[in-house]
N, C-alpha and C positions, 0 to 999 in steps of 0.2 A: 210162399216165399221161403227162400233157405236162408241162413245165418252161418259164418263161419267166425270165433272170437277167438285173439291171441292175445300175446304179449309180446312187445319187440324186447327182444334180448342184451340189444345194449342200452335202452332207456327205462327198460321197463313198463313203456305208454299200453295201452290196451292198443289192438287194431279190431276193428270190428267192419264186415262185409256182408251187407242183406244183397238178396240176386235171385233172380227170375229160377223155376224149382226145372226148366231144361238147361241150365248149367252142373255140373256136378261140383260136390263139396271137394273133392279132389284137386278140382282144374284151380279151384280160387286157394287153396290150401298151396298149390305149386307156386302159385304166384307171391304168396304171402309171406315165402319162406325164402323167396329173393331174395326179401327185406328183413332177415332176422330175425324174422316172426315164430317164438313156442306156438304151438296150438292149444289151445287150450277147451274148449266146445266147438262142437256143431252140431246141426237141428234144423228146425222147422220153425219161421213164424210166422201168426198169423194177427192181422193185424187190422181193426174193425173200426169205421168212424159210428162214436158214440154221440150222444145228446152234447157229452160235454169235452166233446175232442176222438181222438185217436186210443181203443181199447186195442194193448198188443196182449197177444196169448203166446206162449210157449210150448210146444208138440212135446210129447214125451218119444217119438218117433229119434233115431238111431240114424247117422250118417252108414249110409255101406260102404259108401268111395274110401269114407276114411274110418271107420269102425270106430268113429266117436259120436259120444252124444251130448244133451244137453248139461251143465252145471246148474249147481246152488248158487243164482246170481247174476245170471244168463236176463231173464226176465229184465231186471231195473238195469242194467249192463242196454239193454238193446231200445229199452221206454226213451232214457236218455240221451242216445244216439239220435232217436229215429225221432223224436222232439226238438231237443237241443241240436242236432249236428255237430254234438261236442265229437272230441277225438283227442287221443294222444293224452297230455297232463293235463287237461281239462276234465276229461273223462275220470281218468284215476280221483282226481279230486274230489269230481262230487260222488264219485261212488263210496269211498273212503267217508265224505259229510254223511253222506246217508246210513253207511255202516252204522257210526259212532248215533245216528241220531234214534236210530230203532236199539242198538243196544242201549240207551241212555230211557226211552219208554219202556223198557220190557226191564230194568232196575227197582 
């Protein structure tokens, strides 16, 4: 699967778009930016039912449509997506909760 993650420019909400790997990261990038949308990553995921749910992987693999690749953050960005069907300020939030709660363990 492919991944494309932005940010909408007048709210700031994440958008986030997983899609079948014969779509190109371009064509969903065109559409994304209908809507306002920075770019912010794209890439590859890969996504695996574990013992204990759904294991997603992140490809170190390089969009060529759009000569971007993956971020720092991409990963827990796409887990809580593709778990929750969070979006937009829900999304920001728990990513934000989870920031503050790994810098608060690593203190």
């Amino acid at each position: 699967m492919k991944y494309v993650i932005g940010k909408n420019s007048v709210n700031d909400h994440y958008v986030v778009s997983v899609f079948d790997e014969v779509v190109t990261h371009a064509h969903i990038a065109k559409a994304m930016m209908f809507d306002r949308v920075r770019l912010r990553s794209a890439g590859f995921v890969y996504i695996y039912k574990g013992i204990s749910g759904s294991v997603v992987t992140i490809g170190t693999e390089v969009s060529e449509s759009l000569n971007l690749g993956p971020k720092k953050g991409d990963q827990l960005v796409l887990e809580l997506f593709l778990r929750d069907g969070l979006s937009g300020l829900d999304l920001a939030n728990m990513i934000a909760h989870h920031e503050i709660q790994a810098r608060k363990s690593h203190a």
